[in-house]
N, C-alpha and C positions, 0 to 999 in steps of 0.2 A: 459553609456550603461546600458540596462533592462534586466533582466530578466523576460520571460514567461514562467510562469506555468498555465498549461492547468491542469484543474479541481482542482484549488486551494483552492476549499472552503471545499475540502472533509477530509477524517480523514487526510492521510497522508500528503494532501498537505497542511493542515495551521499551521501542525507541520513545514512543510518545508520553509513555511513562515515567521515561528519567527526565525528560523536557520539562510536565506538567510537576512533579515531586520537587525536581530544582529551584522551578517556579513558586514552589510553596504551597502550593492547590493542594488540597484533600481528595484523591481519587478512591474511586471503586469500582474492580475488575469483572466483569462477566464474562464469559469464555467455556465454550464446549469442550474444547482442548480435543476439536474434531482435525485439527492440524496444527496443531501449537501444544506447549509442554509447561508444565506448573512451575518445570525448574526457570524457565524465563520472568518469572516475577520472582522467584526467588533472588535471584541474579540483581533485576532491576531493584529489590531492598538491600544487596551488596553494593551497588556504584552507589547509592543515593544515601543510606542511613535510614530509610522510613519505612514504615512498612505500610503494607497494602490492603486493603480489604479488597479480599477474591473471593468470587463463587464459581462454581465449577457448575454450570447451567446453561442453559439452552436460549433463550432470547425467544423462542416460541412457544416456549413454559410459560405464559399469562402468568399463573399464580403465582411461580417463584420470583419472575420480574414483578409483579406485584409486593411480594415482599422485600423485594430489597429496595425497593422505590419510596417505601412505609418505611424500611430500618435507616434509612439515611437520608440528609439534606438535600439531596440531587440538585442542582440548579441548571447543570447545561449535561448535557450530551456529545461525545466522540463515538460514532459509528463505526465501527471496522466490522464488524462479524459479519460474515460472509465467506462464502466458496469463488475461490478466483482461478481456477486457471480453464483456460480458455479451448484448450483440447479438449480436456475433461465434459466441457459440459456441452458440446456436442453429441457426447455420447450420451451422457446422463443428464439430458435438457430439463424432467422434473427436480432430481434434486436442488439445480440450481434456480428454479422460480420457488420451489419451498425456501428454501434456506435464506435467500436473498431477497425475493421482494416479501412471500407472507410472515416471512419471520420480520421484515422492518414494518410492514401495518400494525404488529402485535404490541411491537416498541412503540409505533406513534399512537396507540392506545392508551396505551399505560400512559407515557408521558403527558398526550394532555389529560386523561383521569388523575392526574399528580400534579398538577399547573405549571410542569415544565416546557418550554417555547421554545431554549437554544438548543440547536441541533448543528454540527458540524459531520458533515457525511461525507462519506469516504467514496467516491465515482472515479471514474478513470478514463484517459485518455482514448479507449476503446469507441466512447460513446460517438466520438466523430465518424464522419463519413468518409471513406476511402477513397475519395475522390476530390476532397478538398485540398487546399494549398496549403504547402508549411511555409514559413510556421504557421504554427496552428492557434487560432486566436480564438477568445468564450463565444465569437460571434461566426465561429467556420461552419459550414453543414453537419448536421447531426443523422446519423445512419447504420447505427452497430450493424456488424453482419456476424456476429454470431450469439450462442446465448447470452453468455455470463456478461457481453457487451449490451446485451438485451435488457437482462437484469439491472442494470447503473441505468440504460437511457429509461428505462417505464418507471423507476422512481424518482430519478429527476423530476420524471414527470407527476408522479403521484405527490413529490414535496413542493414543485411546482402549484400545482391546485389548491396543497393543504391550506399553503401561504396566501395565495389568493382568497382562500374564504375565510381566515382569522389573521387579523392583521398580529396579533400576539407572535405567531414565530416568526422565527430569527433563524432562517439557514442558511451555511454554505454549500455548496455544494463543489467539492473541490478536487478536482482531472487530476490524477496522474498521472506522469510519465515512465519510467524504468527504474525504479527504486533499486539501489544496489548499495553494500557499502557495509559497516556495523559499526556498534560501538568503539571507538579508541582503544575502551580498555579491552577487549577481546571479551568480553565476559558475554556480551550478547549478541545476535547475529542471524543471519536465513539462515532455517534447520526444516526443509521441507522432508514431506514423509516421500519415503522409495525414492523413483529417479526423477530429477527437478525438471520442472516445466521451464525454469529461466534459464538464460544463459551467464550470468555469475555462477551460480553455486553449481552449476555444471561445468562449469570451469575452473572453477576450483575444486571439484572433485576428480578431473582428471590430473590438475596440476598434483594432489597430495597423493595421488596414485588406487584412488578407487574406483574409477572408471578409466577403461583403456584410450577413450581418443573421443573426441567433440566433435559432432556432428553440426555442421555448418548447413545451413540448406538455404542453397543458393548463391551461386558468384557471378550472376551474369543479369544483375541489376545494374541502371546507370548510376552508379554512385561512386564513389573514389577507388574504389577496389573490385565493385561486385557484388559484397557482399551489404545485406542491409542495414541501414542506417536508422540510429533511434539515439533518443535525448536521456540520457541516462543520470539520474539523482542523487545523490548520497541519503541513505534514509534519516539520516540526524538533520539533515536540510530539511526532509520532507517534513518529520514529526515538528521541528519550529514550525514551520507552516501550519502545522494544527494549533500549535499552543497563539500565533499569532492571529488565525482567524476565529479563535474563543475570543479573544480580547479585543478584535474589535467588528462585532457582529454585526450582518448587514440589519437594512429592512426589508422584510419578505424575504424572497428567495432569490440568491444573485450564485453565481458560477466564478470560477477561478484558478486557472490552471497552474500545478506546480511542477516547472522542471525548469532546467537552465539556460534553454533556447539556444545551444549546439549540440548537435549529432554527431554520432561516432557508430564507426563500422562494426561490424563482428572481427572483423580479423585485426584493426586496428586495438580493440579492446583483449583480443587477444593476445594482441602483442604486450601492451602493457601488463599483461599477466605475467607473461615470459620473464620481463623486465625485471617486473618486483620480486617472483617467487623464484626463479633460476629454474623452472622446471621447463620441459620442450611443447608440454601441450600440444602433444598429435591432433590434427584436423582431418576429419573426412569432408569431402564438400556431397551434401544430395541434392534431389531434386526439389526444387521452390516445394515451400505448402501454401494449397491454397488458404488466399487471403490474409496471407504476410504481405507488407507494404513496404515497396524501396526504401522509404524514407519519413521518418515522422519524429518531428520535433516541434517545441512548446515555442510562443510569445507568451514570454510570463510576465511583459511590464503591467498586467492586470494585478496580478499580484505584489508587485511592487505599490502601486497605486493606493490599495483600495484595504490591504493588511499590513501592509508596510515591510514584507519579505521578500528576499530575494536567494537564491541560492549560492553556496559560499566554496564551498570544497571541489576542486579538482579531481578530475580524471583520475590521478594518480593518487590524490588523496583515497577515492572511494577503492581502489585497488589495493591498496597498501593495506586500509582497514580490514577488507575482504579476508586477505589473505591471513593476516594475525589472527583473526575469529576461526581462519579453517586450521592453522597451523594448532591452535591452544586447544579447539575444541574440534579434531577430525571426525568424531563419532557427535556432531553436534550436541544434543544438550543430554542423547542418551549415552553418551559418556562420562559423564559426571557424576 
């Protein structure tokens, strides 16, 4: 039996890839490679020995998802494909309801026309309300305020219902936090397209010297320094959290949030940059954007509980990693 991962060639899913391949699972890739690169499954058959089946398709292609659904065993589902950054889709609010919820109706088509039920969905920490307390627990107010937070909370809810009327699926539905970090061996890693929306890989693009200085926005939050506070991941923590909520799937539809349950500054995270890379990372500080929140970190003993993960890698861990993936690969994967 296969494993599919929808958007497998993107940061977290070829993290998820060496996880599920280590693990012995037979995967199969689908991926637009509408931000992500074919060299990153190449890579993921360099760490692992195995190779892959990949299709370079669309997830709102009915047909073609129909054919790979017909040429392979499928048994369970890893979600990622989607448009995620959060500026972005203020601007461009249709791409992100195409891309993200009717392209996931088309997948839960297909799967149940295929008698596949397990589904492991990729949602994020977004979906909460900016008003709730941290940490932030599966049971905090739910209130995205913008799109692409919009998109996670109306399919929670459409996976919410699906489950509700056939007791046959089996989803997660699983929050992230600040996924940052890459593989050990440097070989895979964030390779977003132009100038990143996160603050890692802008940070490390100014530490290897292709952006002049890091813009900060905002020091005059109450937080340790000023600057905002978020719960930040190492993505090889996150992607076990997939491999472990494949393996022990709820009933219906349950939630589960993965991060480490402490926060760290911009400037504090900063600093650790400094630390590990020896570069000066020039800071500009702007003004607040709206709807950045002082502070937002995970209660993740749900996930200890209920998949039996927890998060392992340090602060300095995830920096260290960071850094070898931008040192080995400065032109990300289009230099290779």
């Amino acid at each position: 039996m296969s494993v599919l991962v929808t958007g497998g060639a993107g940061f977290i899913g070829s993290h998820t890839l060496v996880e599920l391949l280590q693990a012995k699972h037979d995967v199969v890739v689908v991926d637009n490679l509408c931000n992500s690169q074919p060299e990153a499954v190449a890579r993921v058959e360099r760490i692992t020995g195995k190779k892959v089946a990949f299709y370079q398709a669309d997830i709102r292609d009915r047909a073609q998802l129909e054919r790979i659904f017909s040429d392979h065993p499928v048994k369970q589902v890893i979600h990622f494909a989607g448009l995620k950054a959060v500026g972005e889709s203020s601007q461009i609010p249709l791409s992100y309801y195409q891309n993200n919820v009717a392209a996931t109706l088309t997948l839960l088509e297909v799967m149940a026309q295929h008698q596949v039920f397990d589904l492991v969905f990729s949602s994020s920490a977004t979906v909460y309300s900016p008003n709730a307390e941290v940490p932030l627990t599966e049971a905090s107010p739910l209130a995205a305020i913008n799109p692409y937070g919009r998109t996670k909370l109306m399919l929670e809810q459409v996976l919410t219902d699906l489950a509700a009327s056939d007791d046959r699926w089996r989803i997660w539905l699983l929050r992230y936090f600040n996924p940052i970090g890459a593989h050990a061996s440097g070989l895979i890693g964030e390779d977003p397209n132009g100038i990143p929306n996160n603050l890692l890989p802008y940070v490390a693009k100014v530490a290897i010297g292709q952006l002049p200085e890091l813009p900060v926005f905002g020091d005059d939050y109450p937080t340790v320094d000023g600057t905002g506070v978020r719960d930040y991941i190492h993505v090889v923590d996150l992607a076990r959290g997939h491999l472990k909520a494949m393996e022990n799937m709820p009933q219906g539809c349950q939630a589960v949030n993965l991060g480490t349950g402490r926060g760290y500054s911009v400037l504090e995270v900063v600093e650790a940059y400094r630390n590990v890379s020896g570069a000066p990372i020039p800071v500009v500080i702007k003004p607040r954007r709206a709807g950045d929140l002082a502070i937002c970190y995970a209660n993740p003993s749900r996930a200890a509980e209920c998949i039996h993960w927890r998060a392992e890698y340090d602060l300095a861990t995830m920096i260290a990693d960071s850094w070898r993936w931008t040192q080995q690969n400065p032109e990300g994967y289009g230099g290779s």
